[in-house]
Kinemage of the C-alpha trace (Angstrom):
@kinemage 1
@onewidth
@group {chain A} dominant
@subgroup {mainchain}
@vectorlist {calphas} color= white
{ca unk a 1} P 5.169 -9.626 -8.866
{ca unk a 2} L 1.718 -10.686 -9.942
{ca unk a 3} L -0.872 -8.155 -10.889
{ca unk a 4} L -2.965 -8.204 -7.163
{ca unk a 5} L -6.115 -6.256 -5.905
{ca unk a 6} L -8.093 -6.164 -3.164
{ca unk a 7} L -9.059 -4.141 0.449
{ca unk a 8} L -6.793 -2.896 2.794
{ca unk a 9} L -6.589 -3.622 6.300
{ca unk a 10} L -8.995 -2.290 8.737
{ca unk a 11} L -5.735 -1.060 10.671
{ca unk a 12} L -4.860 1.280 7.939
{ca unk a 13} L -8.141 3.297 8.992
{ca unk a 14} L -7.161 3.351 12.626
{ca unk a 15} L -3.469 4.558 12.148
{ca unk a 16} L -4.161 7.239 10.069
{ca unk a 17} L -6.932 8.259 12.472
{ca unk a 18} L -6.765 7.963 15.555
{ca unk a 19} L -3.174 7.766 17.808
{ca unk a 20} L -2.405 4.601 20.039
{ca unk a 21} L -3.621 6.048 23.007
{ca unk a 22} L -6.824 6.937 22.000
{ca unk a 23} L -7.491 3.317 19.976
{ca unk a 24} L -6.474 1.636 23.804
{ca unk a 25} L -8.933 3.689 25.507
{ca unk a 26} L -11.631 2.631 23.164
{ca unk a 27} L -10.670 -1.211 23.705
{ca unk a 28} L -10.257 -0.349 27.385
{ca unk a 29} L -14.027 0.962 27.391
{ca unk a 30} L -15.963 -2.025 26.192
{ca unk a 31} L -17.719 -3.949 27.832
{ca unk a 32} L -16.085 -7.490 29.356
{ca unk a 33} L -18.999 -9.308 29.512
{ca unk a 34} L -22.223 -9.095 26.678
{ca unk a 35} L -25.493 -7.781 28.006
{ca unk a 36} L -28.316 -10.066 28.547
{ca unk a 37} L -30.812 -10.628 26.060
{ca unk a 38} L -33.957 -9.356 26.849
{ca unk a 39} L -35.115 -8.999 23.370
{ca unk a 40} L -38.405 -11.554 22.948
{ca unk a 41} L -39.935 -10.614 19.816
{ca unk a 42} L -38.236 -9.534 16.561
{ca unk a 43} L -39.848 -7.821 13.746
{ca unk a 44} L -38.501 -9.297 10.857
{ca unk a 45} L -36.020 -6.683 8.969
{ca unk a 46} L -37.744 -4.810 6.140
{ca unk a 47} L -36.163 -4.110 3.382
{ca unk a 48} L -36.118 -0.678 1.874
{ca unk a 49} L -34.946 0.365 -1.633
{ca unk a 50} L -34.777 4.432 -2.419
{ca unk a 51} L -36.781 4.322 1.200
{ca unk a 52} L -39.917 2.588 -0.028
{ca unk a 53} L -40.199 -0.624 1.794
{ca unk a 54} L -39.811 -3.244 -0.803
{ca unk a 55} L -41.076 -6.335 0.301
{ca unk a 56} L -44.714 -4.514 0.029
{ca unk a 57} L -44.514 -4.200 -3.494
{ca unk a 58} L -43.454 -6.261 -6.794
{ca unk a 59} L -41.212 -4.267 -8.571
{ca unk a 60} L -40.993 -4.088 -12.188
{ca unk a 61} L -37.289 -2.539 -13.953
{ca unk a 62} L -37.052 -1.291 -17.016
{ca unk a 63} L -35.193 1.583 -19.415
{ca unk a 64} L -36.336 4.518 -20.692
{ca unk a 65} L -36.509 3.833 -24.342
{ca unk a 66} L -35.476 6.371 -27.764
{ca unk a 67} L -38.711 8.519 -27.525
{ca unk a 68} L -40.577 7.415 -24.969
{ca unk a 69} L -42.838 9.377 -22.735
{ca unk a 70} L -43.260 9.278 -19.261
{ca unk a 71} L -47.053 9.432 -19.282
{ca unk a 72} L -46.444 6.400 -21.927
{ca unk a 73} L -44.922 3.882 -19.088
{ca unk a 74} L -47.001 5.230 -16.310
{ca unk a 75} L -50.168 4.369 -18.177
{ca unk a 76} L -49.206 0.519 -18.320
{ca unk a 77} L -48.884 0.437 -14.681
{ca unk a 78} L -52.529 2.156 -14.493
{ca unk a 79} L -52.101 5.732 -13.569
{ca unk a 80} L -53.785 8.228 -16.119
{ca unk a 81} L -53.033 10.865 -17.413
{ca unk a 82} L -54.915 13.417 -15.302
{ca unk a 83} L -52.118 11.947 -12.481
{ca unk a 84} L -48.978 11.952 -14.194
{ca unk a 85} L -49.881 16.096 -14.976
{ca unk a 86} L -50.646 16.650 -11.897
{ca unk a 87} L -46.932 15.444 -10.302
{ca unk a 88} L -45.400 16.929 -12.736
{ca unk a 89} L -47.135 20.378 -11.680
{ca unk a 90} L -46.767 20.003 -8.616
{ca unk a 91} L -43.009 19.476 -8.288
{ca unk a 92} L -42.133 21.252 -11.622
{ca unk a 93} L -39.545 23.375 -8.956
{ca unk a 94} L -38.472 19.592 -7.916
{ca unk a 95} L -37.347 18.055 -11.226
{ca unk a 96} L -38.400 19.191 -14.960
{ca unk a 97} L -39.562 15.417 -16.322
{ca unk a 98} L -38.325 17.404 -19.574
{ca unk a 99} L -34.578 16.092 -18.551
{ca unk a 100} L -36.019 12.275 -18.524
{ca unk a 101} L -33.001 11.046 -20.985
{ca unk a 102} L -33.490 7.302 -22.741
{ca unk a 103} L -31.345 4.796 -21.949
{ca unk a 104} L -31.709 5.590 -18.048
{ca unk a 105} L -33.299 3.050 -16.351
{ca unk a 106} L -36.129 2.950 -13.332
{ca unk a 107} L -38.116 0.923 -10.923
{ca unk a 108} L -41.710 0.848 -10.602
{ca unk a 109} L -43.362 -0.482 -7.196
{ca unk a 110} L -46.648 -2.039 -8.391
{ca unk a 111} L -48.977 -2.986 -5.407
{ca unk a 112} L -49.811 -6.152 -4.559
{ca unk a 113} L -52.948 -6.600 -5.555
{ca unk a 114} L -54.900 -7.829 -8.815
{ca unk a 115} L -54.799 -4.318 -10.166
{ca unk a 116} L -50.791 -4.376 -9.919
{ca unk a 117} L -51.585 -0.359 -9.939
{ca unk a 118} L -47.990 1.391 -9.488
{ca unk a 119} L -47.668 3.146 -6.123
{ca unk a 120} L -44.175 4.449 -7.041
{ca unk a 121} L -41.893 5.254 -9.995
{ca unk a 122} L -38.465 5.926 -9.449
{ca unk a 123} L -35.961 7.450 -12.357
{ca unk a 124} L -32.461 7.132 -12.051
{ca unk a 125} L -30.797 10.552 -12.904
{ca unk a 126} L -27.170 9.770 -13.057
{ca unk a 127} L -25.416 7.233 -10.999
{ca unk a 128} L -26.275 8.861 -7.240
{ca unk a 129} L -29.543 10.868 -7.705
{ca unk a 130} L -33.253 8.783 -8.577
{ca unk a 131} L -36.368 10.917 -8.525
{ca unk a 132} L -39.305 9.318 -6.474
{ca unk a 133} L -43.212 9.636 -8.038
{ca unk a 134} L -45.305 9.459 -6.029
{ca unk a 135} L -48.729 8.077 -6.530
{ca unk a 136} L -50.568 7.295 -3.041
{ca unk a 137} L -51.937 9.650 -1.082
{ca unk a 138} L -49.728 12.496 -2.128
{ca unk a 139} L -48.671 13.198 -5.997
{ca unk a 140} L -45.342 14.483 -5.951
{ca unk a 141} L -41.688 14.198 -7.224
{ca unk a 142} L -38.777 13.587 -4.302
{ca unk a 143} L -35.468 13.735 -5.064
{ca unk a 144} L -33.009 10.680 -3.742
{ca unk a 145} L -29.643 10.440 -3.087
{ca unk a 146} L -28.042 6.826 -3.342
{ca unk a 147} L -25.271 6.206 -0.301
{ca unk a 148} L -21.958 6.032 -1.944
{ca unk a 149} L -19.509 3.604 -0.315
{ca unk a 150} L -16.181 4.132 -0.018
{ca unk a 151} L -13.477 1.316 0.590
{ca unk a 152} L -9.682 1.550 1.149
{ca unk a 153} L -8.125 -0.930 -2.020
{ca unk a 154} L -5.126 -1.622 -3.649
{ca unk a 155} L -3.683 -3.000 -6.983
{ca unk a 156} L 0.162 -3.723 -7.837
{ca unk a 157} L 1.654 -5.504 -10.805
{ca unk a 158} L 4.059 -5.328 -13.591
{ca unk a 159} L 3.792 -3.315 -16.565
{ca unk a 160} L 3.823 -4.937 -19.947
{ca unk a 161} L 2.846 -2.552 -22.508
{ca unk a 162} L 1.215 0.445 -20.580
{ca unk a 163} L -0.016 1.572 -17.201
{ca unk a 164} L -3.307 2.232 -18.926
{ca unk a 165} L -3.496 -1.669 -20.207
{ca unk a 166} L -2.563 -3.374 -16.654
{ca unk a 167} L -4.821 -1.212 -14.922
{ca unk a 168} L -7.870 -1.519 -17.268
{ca unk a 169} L -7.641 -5.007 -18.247
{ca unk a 170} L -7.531 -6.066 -15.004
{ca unk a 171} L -10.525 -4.254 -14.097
{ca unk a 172} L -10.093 -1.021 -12.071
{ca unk a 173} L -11.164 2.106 -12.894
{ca unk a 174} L -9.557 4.695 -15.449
{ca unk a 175} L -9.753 7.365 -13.293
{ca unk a 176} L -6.724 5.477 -11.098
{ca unk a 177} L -4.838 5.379 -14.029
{ca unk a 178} L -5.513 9.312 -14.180
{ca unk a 179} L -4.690 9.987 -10.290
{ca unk a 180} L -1.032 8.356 -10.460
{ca unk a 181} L -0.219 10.039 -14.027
{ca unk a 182} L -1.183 13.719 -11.928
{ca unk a 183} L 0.591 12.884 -8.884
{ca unk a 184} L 4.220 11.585 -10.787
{ca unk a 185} L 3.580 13.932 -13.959
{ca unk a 186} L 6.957 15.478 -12.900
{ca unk a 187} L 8.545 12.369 -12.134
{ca unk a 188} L 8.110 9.896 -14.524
{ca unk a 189} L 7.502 9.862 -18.467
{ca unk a 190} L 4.549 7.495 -18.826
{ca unk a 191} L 4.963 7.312 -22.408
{ca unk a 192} L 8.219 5.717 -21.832
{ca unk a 193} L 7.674 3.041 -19.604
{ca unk a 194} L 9.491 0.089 -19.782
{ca unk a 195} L 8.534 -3.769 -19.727
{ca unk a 196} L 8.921 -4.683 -16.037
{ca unk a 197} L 8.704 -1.549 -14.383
{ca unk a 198} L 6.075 -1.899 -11.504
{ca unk a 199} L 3.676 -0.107 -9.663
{ca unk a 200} L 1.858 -0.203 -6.209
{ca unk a 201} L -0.786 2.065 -5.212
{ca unk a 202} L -3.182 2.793 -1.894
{ca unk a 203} L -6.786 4.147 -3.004
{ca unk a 204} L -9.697 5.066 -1.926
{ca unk a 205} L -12.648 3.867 -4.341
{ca unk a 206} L -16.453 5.381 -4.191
{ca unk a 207} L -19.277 2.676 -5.200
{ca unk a 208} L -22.573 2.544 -5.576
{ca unk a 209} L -24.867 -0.624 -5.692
{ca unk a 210} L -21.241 -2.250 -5.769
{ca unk a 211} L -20.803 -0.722 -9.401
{ca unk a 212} L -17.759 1.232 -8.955
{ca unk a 213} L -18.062 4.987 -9.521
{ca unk a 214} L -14.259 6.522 -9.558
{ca unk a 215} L -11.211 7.222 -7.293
{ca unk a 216} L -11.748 9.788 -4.735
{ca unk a 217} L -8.571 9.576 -2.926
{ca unk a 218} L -4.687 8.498 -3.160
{ca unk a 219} L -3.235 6.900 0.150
{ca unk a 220} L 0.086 6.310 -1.088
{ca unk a 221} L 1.835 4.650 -4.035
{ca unk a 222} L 5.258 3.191 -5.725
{ca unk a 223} L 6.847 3.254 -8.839
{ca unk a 224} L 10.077 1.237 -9.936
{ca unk a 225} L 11.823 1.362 -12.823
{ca unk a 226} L 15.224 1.108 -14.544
{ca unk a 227} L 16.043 0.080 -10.586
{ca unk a 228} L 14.607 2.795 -9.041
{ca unk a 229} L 11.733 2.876 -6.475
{ca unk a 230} L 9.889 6.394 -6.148
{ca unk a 231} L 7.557 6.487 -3.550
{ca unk a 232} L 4.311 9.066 -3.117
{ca unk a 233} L 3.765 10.121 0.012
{ca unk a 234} L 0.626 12.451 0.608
{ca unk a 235} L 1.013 15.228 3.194
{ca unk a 236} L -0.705 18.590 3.953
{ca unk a 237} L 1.360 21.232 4.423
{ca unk a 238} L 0.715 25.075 4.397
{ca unk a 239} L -3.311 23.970 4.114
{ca unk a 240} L -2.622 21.976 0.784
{ca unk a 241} L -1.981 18.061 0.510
{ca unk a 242} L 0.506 17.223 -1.889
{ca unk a 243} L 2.514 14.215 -2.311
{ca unk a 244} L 6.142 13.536 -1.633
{ca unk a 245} L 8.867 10.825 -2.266
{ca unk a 246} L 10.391 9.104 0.591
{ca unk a 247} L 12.721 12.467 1.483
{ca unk a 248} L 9.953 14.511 1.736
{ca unk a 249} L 11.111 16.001 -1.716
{ca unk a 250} L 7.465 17.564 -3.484
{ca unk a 251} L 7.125 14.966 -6.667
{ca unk a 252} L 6.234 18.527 -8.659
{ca unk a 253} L 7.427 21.313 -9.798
{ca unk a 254} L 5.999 24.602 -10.328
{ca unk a 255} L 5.706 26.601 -13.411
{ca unk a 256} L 6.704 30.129 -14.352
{ca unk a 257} L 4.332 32.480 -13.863
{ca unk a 258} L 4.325 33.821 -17.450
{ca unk a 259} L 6.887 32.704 -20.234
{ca unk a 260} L 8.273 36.313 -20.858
{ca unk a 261} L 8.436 39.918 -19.318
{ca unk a 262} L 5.156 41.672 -20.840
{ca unk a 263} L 4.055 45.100 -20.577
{ca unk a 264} L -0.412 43.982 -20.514
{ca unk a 265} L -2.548 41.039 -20.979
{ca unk a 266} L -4.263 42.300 -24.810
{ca unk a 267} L -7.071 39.568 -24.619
{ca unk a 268} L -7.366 36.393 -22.298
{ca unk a 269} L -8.896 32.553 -22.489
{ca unk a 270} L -12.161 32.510 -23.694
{ca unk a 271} L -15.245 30.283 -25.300
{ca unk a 272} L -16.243 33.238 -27.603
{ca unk a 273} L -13.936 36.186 -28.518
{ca unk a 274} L -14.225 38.441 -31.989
{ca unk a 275} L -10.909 37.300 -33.807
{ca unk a 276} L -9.801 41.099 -34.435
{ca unk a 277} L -8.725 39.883 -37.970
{ca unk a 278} L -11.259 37.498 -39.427
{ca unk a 279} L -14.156 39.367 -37.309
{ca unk a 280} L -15.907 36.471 -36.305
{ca unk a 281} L -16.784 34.758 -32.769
{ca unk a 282} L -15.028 31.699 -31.954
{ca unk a 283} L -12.818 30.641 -29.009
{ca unk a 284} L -9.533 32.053 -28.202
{ca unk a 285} L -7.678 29.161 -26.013
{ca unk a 286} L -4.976 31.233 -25.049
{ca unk a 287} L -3.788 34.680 -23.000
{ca unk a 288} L -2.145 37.375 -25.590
{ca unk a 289} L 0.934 39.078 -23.656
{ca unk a 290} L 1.753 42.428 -25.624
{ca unk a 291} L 5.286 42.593 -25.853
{ca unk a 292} L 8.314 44.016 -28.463
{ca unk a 293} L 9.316 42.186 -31.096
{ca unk a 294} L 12.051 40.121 -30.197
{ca unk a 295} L 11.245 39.686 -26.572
{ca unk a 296} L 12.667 36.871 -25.605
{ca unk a 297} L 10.190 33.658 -25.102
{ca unk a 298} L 11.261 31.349 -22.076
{ca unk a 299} L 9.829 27.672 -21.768
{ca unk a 300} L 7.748 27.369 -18.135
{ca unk a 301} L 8.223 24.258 -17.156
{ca unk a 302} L 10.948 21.447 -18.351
{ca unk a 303} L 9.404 19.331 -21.378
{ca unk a 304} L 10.168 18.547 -25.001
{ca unk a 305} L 9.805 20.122 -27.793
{ca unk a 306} L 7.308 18.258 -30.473
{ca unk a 307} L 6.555 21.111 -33.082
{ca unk a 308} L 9.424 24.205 -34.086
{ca unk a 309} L 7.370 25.674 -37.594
{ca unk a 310} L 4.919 27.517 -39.169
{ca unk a 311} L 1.534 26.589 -38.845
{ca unk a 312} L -1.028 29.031 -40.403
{ca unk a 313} L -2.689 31.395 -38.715
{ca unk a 314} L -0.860 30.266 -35.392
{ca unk a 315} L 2.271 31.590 -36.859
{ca unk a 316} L 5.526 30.207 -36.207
{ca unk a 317} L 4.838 28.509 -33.024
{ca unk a 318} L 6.385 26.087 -30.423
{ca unk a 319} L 4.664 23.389 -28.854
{ca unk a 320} L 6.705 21.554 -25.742
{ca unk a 321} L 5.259 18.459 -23.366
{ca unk a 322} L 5.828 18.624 -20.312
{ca unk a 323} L 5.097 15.569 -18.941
{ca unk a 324} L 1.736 12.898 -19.599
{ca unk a 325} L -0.625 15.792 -17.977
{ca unk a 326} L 0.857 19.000 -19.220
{ca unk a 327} L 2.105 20.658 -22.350
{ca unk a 328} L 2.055 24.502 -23.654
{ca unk a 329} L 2.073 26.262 -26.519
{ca unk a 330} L 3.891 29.982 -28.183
{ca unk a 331} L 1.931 31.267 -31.094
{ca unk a 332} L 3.288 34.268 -33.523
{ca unk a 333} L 7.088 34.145 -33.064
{ca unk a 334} L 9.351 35.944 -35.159
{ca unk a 335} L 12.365 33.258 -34.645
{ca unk a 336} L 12.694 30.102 -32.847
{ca unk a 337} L 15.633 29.635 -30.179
{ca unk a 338} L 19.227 28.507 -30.632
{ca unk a 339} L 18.628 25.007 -31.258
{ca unk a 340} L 14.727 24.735 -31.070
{ca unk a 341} L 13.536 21.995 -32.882
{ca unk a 342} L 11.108 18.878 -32.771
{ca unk a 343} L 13.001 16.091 -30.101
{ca unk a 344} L 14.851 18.382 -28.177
{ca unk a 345} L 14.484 18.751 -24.428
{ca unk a 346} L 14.357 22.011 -22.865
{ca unk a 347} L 14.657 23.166 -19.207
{ca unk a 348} L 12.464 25.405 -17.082
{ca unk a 349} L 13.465 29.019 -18.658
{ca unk a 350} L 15.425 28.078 -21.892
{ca unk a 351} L 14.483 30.405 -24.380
{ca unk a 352} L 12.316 28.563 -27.141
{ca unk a 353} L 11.837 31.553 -29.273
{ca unk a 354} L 11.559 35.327 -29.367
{ca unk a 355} L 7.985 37.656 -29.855
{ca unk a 356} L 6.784 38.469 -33.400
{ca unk a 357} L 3.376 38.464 -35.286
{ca unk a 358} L 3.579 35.963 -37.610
{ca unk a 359} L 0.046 34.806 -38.819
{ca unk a 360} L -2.779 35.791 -37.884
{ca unk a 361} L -2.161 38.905 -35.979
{ca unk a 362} L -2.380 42.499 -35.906
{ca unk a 363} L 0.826 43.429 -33.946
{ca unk a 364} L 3.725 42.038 -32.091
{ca unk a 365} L 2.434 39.765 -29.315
{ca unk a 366} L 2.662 36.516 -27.860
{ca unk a 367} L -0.232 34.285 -27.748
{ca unk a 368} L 0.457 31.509 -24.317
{ca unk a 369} L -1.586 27.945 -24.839
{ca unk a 370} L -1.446 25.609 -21.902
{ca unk a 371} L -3.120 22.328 -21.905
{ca unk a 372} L -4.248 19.806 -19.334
{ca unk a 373} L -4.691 15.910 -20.378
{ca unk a 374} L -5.154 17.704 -23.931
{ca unk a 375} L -7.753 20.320 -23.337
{ca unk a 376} L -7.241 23.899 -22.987
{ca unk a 377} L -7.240 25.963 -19.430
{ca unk a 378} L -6.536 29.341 -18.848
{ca unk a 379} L -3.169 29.780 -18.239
{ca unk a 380} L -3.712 32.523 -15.815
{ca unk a 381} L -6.008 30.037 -13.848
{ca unk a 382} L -3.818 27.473 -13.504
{ca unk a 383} L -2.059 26.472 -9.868
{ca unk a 384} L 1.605 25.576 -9.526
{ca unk a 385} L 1.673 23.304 -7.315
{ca unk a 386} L 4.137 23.468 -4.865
{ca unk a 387} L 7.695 22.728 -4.963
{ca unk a 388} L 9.351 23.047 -1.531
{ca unk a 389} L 10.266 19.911 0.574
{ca unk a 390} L 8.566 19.435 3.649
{ca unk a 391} L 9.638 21.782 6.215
{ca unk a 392} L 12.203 21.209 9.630
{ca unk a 393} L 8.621 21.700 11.567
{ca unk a 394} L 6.791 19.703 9.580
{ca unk a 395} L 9.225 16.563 9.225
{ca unk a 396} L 8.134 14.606 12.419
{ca unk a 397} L 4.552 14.508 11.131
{ca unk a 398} L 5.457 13.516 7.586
{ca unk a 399} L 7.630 10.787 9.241
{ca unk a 400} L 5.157 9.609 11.167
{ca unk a 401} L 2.793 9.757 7.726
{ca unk a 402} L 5.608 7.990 5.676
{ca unk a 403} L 5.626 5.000 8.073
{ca unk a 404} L 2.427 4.154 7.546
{ca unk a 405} L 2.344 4.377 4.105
{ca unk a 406} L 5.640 2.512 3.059
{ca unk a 407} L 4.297 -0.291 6.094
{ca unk a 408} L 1.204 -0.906 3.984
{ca unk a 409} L 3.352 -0.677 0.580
{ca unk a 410} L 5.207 -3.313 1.226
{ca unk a 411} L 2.509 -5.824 2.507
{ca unk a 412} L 1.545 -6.739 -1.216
């Protein structure tokens, strides 16, 4: 199967929202016959960029260069200085020109006259907010908001050396490559993918002035590999969407609450905490569970191990990943399990390694480190997501759901 893009059937839109009876009534109200055309004159369509009408003004683009002040640009497009304060006062609430950043570009509308005096300068904040000056009658600052567009897509091809490579060198957007890593982190090891295994994925994908912004949504998707097709099916259930396989089996599974029975939480995840050792601020990335030595230490989630040792002030410490999105970390053990050690794969509850307070520590504890995509989170902040299948109620809908989505799946 050839790598393929491209937009999905209109249909798609009205199966997923509205039901056959209601899409029949709307193509049984329409009119039979077209209305007359009484229209004699037509103004010819203006056309308006961040609402200014354009065609009354020559615009002039440019990028806000290393050092560069605003008053600087304005004055080539004659408005003085006296002017440029005086927006700036009087929409300092609106927007502090202080957060002007170079490289951004803008737009000025010059008039059309032999002065080519600017009438308007619009700044483009980030990708979806501008900031209108105004210099006509009024001298202020308005804020913009750029229409994001959203289109139904999808992509499909055969993997070669990564997902990451066939996605991005065939240009769609990283964060894709992100969505379908989170949605089968439980299912499939992306970092062993094979040559041939293919993919197929429904998306939505948010634009703006057709330069494509990011993946808000997943419609559905396929893997297949070592002769095995795993499907993702999303479906909201107890007021949460999640994502299925073709079953209605959840493609997740939860982790433990805590990796051990503790008596208190001694000090949780935080940017700046006074090490109670070294007696200095810096960030604690972790939730300290106070607990005997030689409390057992259970795994939460199925993974593989990648470090069993002693590492410095961590202690000896355990580090397992659980799939291309999570992985978690035991700081200050006094032992390691039966059989822990760098390549082995451990289940949800094996126990990796027993309480101490090796290190860096001033009593027995257990310091808990879990990481998204490689960055820390608080592990008492983070969801499991859910693991039960859809329910006996719930199956009709999901059937009706799954139709859909496999129906579209297998049109590219």
């Amino acid at each position: 199967m050839p790598f393929r893009t491209g937009l999905i059937v209109t249909v798609f839109f009205i199966l997923f929202t509205f039901s056959c009876n209601e899409a029949v009534n709307d193509l049984k109200s329409l009119p039979q016959t077209a209305p007359p055309d009484t229209t004699t004159v037509r103004e010819t369509a203006k056309t308006f960029m961040y609402g200014i009408p354009a065609d009354s003004f020559d615009l002039v683009n440019g990028q806000i260069r290393k050092n560069e002040l605003l008053a600087t640009i304005l004055l080539r497009y004659g408005i003085s200085m006296e002017e440029t304060e005086m927006v700036v006062r009087n929409s300092a609430a609106v927007f502090d020109v202080r957060k002007i950043r170079s490289g951004n570009n803008y737009t000025v509308f010059c008039r059309k006259d032999s002065l080519a005096r600017a009438a308007y300068f619009v700044y483009e904040h980030d990708p979806t907010s501008c900031y209108v000056f105004s210099f006509t009658d009024s001298l202020n600052i308005t804020p913009y908001s750029k229409e994001v567009r959203k289109e139904i897509r999808y992509a499909g091809g055969i993997i070669e050396t990564s997902l990451w490579d066939a996605m991005v060198l065939n240009g769609l957007h990283p964060s894709l490559v992100i969505g379908l890593s989170d949605i089968y982190a439980w299912s499939i090891d992306f970092f062993g993918l094979q040559k041939g295994d293919s993919f197929k994925v429904i998306y939505e994908e948010m634009s703006i002035d057709d330069k494509p912004l990011g993946i808000s949504r997943i419609y559905g998707a396929s893997f297949t590999g070592s002769g095995t097709t795993i499907y993702a099916i999303p479906f909201i259930q107890d007021g949460r969407e999640s994502y299925f396989d073709s079953e209605g089996n959840s493609l997740r599974k939860a982790f433990l609450k805590a990796p051990l029975q503790y008596s208190r939480v001694t000090s949780r995840f935080s940017a700046s905490r006074l090490h109670p050792i070294l007696r200095i601020r810096r960030p604690h990335h972790g939730v300290d569970y106070a607990a005997p030595v030689g409390t057992p230490v259970h795994a939460v989630g199925d993974g593989r191990v990648t470090q069993a040792s002693y590492d410095s002030g961590s202690g000896r410490m355990v580090r397992i990943v659980h799939n291309s999105v999570y992985s978690t970390a035991y700081l200050h053990l006094s032992r390691f399990g039966a059989g822990i050690a760098p390549g082995v794969y451990v289940k949800q509850g094996d126990v990796i390694g027993y309480v101490g307070s090796t290190g860096l520590s001033t009593g027995p504890h257990l310091d808990f480190r879990f990481y998204m995509n490689g960055s820390p989170v608080d592990p008492l902040k983070v969801e499991a997501p859910p693991v039960e299948p859809v329910s006996e109620a719930n199956m009709p809908a999901f059937e009706k759901t799954r139709t859909v989505v496999l129906s579209l799946l297998d049109t590219f």
